[in-house]
C-alpha positions in Angstrom: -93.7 84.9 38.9 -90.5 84.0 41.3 -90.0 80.7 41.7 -90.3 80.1 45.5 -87.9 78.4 47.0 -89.3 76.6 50.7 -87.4 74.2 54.0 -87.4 70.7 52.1 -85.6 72.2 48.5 -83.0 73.6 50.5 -82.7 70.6 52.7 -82.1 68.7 49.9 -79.7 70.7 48.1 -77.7 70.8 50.8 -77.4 66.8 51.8 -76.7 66.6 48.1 -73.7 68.6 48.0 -72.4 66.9 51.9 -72.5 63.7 49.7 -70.2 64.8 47.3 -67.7 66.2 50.2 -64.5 64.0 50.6 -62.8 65.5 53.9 -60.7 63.2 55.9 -59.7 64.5 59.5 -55.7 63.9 60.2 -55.1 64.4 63.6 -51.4 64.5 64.9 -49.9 65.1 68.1 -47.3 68.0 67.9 -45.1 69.3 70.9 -41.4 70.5 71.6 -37.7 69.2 71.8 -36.4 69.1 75.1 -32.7 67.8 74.5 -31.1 66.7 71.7 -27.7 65.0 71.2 -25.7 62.1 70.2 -28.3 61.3 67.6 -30.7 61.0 70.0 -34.0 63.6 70.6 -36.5 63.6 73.8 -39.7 64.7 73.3 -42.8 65.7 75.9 -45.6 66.2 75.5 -46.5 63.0 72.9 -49.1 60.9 74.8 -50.6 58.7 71.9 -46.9 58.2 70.3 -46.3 54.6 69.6 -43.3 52.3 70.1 -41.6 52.4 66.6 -43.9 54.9 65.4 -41.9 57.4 62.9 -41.5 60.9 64.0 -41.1 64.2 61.7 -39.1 67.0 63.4 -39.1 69.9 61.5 -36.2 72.7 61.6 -36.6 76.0 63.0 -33.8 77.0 61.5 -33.3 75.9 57.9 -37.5 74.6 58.1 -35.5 70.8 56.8 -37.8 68.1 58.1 -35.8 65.4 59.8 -37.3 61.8 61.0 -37.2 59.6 63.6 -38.4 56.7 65.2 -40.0 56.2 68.6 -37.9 53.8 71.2 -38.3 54.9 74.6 -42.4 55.5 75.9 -41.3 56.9 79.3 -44.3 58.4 81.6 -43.3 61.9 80.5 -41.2 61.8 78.2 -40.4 60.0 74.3 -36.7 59.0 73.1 -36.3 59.1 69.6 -33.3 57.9 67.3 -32.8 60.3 64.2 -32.2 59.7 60.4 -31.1 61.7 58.3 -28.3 65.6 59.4 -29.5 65.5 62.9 -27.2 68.4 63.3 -30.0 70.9 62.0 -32.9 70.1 64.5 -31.9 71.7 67.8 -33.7 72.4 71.2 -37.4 73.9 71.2 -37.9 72.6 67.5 -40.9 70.8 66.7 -41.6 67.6 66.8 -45.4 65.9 65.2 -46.4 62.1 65.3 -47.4 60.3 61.8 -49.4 57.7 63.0 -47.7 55.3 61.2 -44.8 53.0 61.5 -41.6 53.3 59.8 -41.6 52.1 56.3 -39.5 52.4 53.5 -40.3 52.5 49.8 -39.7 49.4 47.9 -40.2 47.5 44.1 -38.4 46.3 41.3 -37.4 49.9 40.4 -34.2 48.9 43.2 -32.6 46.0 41.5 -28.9 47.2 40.0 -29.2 50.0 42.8 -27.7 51.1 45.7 -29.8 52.5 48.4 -29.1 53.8 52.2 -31.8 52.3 55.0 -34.2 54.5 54.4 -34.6 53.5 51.0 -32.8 56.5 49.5 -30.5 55.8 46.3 -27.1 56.9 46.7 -25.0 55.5 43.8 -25.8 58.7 41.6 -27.6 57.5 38.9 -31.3 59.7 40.1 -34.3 58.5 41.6 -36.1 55.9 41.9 -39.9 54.7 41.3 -41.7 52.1 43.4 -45.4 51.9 43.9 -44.9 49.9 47.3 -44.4 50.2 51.1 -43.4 48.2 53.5 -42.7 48.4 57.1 -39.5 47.8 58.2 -40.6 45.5 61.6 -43.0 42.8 60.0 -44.5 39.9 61.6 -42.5 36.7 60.8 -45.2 33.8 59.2 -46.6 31.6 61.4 -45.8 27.8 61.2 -49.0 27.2 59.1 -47.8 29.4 56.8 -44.5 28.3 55.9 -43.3 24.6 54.4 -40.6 22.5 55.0 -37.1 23.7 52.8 -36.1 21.5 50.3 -34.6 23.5 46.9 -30.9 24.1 47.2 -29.7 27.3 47.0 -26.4 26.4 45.5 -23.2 28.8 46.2 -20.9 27.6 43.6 -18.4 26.6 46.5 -17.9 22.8 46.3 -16.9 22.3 49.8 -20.2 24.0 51.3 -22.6 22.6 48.4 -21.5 19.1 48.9 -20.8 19.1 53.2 -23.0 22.3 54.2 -25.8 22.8 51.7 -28.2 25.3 51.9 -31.6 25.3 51.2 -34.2 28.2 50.0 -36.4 29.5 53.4 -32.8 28.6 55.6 -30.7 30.8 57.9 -27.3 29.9 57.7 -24.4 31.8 59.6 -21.4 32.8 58.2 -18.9 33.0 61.1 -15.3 33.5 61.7 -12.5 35.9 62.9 -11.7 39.1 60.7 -10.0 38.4 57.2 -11.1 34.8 56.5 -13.2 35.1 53.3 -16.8 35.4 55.3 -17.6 38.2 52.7 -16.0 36.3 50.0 -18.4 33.4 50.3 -21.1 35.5 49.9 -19.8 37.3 46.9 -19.5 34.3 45.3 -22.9 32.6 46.4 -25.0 36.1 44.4 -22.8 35.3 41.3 -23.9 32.1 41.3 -27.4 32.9 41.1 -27.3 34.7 37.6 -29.6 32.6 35.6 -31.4 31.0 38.9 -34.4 33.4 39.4 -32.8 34.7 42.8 -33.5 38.0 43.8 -30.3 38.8 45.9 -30.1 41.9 48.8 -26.5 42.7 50.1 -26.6 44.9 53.4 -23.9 46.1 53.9 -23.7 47.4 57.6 -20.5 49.3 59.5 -18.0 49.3 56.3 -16.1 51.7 54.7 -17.8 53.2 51.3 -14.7 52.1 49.2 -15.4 48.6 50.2 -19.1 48.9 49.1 -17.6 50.4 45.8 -15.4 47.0 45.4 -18.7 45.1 45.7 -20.8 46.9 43.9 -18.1 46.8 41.0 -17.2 43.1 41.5 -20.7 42.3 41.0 -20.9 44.5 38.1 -18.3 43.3 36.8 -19.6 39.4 36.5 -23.0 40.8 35.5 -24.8 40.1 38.8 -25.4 43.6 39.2 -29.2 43.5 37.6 -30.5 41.2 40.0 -29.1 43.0 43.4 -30.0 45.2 45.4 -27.2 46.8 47.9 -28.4 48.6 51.2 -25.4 50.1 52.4 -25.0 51.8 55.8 -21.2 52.8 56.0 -19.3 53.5 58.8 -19.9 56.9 58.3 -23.4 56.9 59.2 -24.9 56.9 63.0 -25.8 53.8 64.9 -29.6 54.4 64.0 -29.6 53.6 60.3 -26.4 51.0 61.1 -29.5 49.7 63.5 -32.2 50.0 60.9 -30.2 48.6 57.9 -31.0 45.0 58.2 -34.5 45.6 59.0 -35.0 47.4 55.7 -32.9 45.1 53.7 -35.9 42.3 54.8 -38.4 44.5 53.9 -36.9 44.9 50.1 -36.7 41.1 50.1 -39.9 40.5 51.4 -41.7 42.5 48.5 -40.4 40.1 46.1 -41.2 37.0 48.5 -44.8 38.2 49.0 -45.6 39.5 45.4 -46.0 38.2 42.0 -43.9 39.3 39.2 -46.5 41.6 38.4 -46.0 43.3 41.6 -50.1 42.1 43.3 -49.9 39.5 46.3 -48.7 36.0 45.1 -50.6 33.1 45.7 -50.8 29.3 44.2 -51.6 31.1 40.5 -49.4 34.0 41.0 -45.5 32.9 42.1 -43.9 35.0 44.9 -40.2 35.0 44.5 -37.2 34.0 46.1 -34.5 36.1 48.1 -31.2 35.8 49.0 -30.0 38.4 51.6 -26.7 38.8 52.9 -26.5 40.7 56.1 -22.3 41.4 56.2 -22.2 41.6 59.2 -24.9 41.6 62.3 -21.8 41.9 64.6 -21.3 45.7 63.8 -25.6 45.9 64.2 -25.2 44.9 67.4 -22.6 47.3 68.1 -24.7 49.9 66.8 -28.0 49.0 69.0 -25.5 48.6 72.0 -24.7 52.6 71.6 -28.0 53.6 70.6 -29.5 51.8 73.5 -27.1 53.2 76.0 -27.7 56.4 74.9 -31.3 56.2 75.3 -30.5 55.3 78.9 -31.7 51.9 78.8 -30.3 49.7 81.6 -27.2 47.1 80.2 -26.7 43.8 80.5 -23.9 41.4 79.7 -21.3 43.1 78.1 -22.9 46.1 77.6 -25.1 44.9 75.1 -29.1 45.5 76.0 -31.4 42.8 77.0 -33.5 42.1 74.2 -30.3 42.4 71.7 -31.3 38.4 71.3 -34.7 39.6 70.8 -33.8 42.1 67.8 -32.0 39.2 66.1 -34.7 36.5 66.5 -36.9 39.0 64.9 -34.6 39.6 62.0 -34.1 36.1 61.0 -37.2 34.5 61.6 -38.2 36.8 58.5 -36.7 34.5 56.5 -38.6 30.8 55.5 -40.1 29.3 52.9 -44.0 30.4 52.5 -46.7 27.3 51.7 -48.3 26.7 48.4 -51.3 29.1 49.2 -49.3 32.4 49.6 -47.5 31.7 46.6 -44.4 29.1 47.4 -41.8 31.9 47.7 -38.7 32.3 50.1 -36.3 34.8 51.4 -33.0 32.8 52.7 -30.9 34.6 54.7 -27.1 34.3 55.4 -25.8 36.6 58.3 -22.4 37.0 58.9 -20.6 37.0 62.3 -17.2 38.4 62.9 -15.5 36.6 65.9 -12.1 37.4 67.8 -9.8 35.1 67.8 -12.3 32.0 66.8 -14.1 32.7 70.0 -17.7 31.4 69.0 -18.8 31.5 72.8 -18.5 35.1 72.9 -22.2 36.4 73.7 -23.5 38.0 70.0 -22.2 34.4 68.6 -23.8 32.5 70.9 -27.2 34.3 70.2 -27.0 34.2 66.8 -26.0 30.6 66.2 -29.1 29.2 68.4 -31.4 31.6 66.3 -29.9 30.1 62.8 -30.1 26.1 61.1 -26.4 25.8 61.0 -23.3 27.5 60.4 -20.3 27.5 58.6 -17.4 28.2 60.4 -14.3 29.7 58.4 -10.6 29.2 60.4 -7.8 31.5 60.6 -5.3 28.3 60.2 -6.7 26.8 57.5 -7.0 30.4 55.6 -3.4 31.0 56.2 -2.8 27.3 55.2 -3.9 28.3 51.4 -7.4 26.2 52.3 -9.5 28.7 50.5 -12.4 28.8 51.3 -10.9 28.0 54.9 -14.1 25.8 56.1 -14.0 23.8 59.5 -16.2 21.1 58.6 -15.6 19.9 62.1 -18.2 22.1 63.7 -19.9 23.6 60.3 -23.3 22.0 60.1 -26.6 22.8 58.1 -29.4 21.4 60.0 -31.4 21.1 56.4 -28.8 18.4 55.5 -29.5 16.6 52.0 -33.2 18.1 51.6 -31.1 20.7 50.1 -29.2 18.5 47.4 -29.9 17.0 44.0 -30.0 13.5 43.7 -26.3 12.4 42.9 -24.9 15.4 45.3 -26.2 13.3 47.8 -24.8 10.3 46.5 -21.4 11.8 46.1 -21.1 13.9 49.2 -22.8 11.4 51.7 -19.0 10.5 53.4 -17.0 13.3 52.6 -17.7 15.2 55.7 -16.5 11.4 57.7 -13.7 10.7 55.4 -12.3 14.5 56.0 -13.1 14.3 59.6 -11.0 10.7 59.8 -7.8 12.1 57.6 -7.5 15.4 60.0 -7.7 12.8 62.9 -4.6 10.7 61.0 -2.7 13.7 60.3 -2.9 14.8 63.6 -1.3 10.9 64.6 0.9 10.2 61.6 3.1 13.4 63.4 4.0 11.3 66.2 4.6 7.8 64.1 7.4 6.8 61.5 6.2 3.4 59.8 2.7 3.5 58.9 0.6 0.6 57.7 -0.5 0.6 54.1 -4.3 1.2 54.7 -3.2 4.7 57.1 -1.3 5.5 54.3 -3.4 4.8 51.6 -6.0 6.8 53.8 -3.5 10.1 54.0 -3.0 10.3 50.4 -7.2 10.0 49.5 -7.7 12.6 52.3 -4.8 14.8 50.9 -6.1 14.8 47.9 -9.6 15.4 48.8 -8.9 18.3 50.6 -6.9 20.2 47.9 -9.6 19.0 45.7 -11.9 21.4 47.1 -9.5 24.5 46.9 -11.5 27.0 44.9 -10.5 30.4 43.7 -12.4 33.8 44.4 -15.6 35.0 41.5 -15.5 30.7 39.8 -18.3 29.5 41.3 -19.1 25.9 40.4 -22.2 24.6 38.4 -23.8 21.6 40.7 -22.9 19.4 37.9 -19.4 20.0 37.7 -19.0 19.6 41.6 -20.7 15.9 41.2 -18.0 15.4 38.5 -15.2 16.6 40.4 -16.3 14.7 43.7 -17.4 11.2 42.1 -13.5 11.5 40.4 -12.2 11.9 43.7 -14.1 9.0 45.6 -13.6 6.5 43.0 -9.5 7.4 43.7 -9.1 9.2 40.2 -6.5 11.4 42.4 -4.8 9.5 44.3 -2.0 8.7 42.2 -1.4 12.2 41.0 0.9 14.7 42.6 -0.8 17.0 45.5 0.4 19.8 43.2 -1.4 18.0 40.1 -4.8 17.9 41.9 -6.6 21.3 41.1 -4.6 21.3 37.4 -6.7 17.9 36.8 -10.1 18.9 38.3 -9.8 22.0 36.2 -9.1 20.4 32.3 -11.5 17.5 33.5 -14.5 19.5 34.1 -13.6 21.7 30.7 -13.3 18.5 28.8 -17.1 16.9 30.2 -18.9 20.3 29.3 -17.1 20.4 26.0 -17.6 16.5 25.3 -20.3 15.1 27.6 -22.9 17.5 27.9 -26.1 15.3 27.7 -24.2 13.4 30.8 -23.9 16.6 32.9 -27.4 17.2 32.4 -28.7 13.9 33.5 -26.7 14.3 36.7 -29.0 17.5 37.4 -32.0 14.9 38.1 -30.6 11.4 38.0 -28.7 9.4 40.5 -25.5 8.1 39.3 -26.6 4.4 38.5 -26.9 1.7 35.7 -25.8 3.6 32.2 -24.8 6.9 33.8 -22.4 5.0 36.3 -20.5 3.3 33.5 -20.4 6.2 30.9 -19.2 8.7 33.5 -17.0 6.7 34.7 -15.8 5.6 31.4 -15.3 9.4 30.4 -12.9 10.0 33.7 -11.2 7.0 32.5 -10.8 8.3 28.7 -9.6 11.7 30.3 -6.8 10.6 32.7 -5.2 8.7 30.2 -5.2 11.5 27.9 -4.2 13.5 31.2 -1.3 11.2 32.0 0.0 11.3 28.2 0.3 14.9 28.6 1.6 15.8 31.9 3.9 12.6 31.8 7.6 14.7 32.4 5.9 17.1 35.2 8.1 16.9 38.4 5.9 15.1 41.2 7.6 16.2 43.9 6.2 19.8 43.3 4.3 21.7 45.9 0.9 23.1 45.0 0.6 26.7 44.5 -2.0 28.7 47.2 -4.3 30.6 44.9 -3.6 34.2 45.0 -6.7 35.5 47.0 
């Protein structure tokens, strides 16, 4: 006999299978391009689009999709900046929302790479994997969330480690006219991180691709390569991903300041890492949000630039700090560079910039041209950190360099005008002569911190001053190759010691030993020569 088959068996079978159905509803807004141009699309018809929301605009021609992201929310109309050939999307094209905001892909897969904005590689050596996302606009932590910085971040540059240090979690600008070795400090600062557990992030925004070449080979070439990450938004490329270049470089840093090595949410057990980004240079960003603003018809202000141009910046840079214990004690430090013209640092984008950042260091035209490499101004450079950021006996050695350089410019500035001077003037002029070649550096030699203590506690204790000006770099150089040949148990105690008691007397005993062998050798030299400017 049939089986019979009544209301309740079929009512049953049928909420059975509805629990196994896995349908998710994705709604999206779609409508029509009313003008494009100039990088730029307007779209109506979008009434739930949000501010920074990404947008997919689809061909009609080739069917390419091309995306943008949402800037204007007008009453009837949306302006939208475009990635990507915004040559193929073209009036009456279509135009959906994603419901999300702009992200870009991002993981350890990027490190040695070089990628556009969007997260893209474009050094030709195929794709690559991630397993993370990350919005390019991000909240900045709170106070609660951060703690005070106090690790160095050393650049290998004795004249900023010892007058302008920086410290993990800081901001500090790079400024100064064209051609005055802004880039060149940060070169040197990510090859001095090999060996330092630094993740470093070079955005390079508004250059030419064969300068982004240079880098990428320079840093190859003294194996810093494998712990970099280039974004790289050439002059080639519209004001939108110009715009969008610094935003993403943070979001690649971030991953690594948020996460654990093993790529899951750092906390006290679990280590976030630290970042250094270089953004080279936020000038040519503000360039590129002036035209894309002005194109979107938003109303100018001073010089062109739009209102909240100090806005974008704060937002930028307040990404960077140094997160507490609980989330996992990373940092991302940033150093943004700033080109001036003509050493005008009141200028409006400098101004802005400088009261968003802990310090700066200033690089002159006249001390560049001088041979003073790197040309620093320690007049107005400052680092707000201040000693947090040094070792021990860094602080010891550095604590009146600044004031003793500061004192000799004033004295050169009067020994012009005066014929006899009094032994102590003198005697000043030759220690601050000497001090100031002393810190002459040449491009891709970074120093280790204990070699600049060496090099600085030789100089205050007046090891110099009876050489010849062009003697002074020849002698710092064979003296810090005869300590890490001969004294390296010294060196390392200067890492966590101050110099005091037995370290004082050794060291100095070692300088001692040195000279004299110094003075043996270089006995028929001619004093009177000039030092040579390192070839740059």
């Amino acid at each position: 006999m049939a089986k019979t088959i009544d209301a309740q068996t079929i009512a049953r079978a049928l909420a059975e299978r509805l629990d196994t159905i896995a349908a998710t509803v994705d709604t999206q807004e779609m409508s029509l391009v009313d003008e494009v141009g100039d990088g730029i699309a307007r779209v109506s018809g979008l009434r739930n689009a949000m501010a920074g929301e990404l947008l997919e605009f689809k061909s009609s021609e080739t069917g390419e999709t091309v995306y943008g992201l949402a800037q204007n929310l007008d009453a009837d109309e949306v302006g939208a900046v475009l990635f990507g050939d915004v040559s193929v999307i073209k009036e009456g094209d279509e135009c959906r929302t994603t419901g999300r905001i702009m992200d870009i892909p991002v993981g350890r897969g990027m490190l040695g790479r070089v990628v556009n904005p969007l997260g893209q590689p474009i050094d030709g050596l195929g794709d690559i994997r991630t397993s993370h996302r990350r919005p390019i606009e991000f909240k900045a932590p709170g106070v609660i969330e951060r703690t005070p910085v106090c690790e160095p971040v050393q650049t290998g540059l004795l004249a900023i480690d010892a007058m302008i240090p920086i410290g993990r979690g800081q901001r500090e600008l790079i400024i100064g006219d064209r051609k005055t070795g802004k880039t060149a400090i940060a070169i040197d600062t990510i090859i001095n991180q090999r060996g330092k557990g630094m993740i470093c992030i070079y955005v390079a925004i508004g250059q030419k691709a064969s300068t982004v070449a240079n880098i990428r080979e320079t840093l190859s070439r003294h194996n810093a390569l494998d712990y970099t990450v280039i974004v790289s938004a050439t002059a080639a490329e519209s004001a939108p991903m110009q715009y969008i270049a610094p935003m993403a470089g943070a979001a690649i840093g971030e991953y690594f300041m948020y996460n654990g090595r093993d790529g899951k949410p750092a906390n006290a057990a679990n280590p976030g890492g630290h970042v250094l980004i270089i953004y080279d240079d936020l000038s040519k960003q503000a360039v590129a949000y002036r035209q894309m603003s002005l194109t979107l018809r938003r109303p100018p202000g001073r010089e062109a630039y739009p209102g909240d141009i100090f806005y974008l910046h704060s937002r930028l840079l307040e990404r960077a700090c140094k997160l507490s214990e609980e989330l996992g004690s990373g940092s991302l430090t940033a150093l943004p560079l700033i080109e001036t013209q003509d050493g005008d640092v009141s200028a409006y984008i400098p101004t802005n910039v400088i009261s968003i950042t802990d310090g700066q260091i200033y690089l002159q035209s006249d001390l560049f041209f001088q041979g003073q490499r790197p040309a620093v101004d320690v007049g107005i450079s400052v680092s707000r950190v201040g000693g947090a950021a040094q070792t021990k006996a860094m602080k010891q050695v550095a604590g009146n360099l600044r004031l003793d350089l500061a004192a000799y410019q004033e004295l050169v500035g009067f020994a012009q005008f005066g014929s006899d001077l009094d032994a102590t003037t003198q005697k000043q002029l030759t220690h601050g002569s000497r001090m100031t070649e002393l810190l002459k550096q040449p491009r891709f030699k970074p120093f280790d911190v204990t070699n600049q203590i060496v090099a600085l506690f030789a100089g205050n204790k007046g090891y110099l001053d009876d050489l010849p000006l062009s003697q002074v770099l020849t002698f710092r150089d064979e003296l810090l190759e005869y300590m890490n040949n001969s004294f390296g148990h010294l060196l390392n105690r200067l890492r966590s010691e101050k110099i005091e008691g037995d370290l004082d007397t050794k060291l100095t005993q070692a300088i001692e030993d040195f000279k004299n062998q110094y003075l043996t050798r270089h006995a028929g030299e001619d004093e009177d020569d000039e030092p040579a400017v390192e070839e740059q």
